[in-house]
N, C-alpha and C positions, 0 to 999 in steps of 0.2 A: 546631137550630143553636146554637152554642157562642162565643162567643169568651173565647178563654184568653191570660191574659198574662205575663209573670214579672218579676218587679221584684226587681234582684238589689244587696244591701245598703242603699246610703241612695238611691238613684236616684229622683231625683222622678217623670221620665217612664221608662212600663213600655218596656223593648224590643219593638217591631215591626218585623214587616218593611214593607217598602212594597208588596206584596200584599196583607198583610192592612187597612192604611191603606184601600187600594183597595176594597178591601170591603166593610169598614166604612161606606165612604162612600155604596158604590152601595145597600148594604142599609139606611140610611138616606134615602137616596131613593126608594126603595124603596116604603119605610113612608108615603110621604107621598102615594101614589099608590094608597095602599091604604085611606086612613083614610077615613070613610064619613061623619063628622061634620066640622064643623068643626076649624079645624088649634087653633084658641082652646080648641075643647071638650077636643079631644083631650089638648092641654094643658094644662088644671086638670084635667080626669082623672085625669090620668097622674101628679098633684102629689101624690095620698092613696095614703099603704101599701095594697095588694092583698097577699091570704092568697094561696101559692100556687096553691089549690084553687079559689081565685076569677080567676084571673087566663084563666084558658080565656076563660072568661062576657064579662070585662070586653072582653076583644079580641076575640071574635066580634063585641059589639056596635059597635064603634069601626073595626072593622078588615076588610076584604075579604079572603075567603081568596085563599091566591097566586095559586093559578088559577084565581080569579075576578077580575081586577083588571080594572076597568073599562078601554075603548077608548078612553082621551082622547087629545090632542092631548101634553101633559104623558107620561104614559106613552110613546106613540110614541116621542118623543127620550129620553126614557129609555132603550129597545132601543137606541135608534141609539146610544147616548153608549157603552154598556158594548161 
């Protein structure tokens, strides 16, 4: 998954749509229902440069694959919200 933007001359904010806004947002929530440690850990983790070639390793261990994302309560309303 990708997200692409275009920033056309001096434009501080990149043009979106509000679909992709939309996305954006739920794919970050997402992430927060996936994360295996700590939301603290997660985030000083995520504060050091990773090698691309590193970055698998880093998020297997931090991260639940998609379809594995735990049963919580949290997730549930997630389905329901999208």
């Amino acid at each position: 998954d990708f997200i692409t933007s275009f920033v056309v001359g001096n434009d501080i904010i990149p043009r979106m749509r509000g679909e992709n806004i939309e996305m954006l947002r739920y794919e970050f929530l997402e992430i927060l229902a996936r994360v295996k440690v700590s939301k603290i850990a997660a985030f000083r983790d995520s504060r050091y440069p990773c090698r691309n070639k590193d970055l698998e390793v880093r998020n297997k261990r931090i991260l639940h694959a998609r379809n594995a994302i735990p049963d919580t309560e949290y997730y549930q309303k997630l389905v329901s919200f999208r």
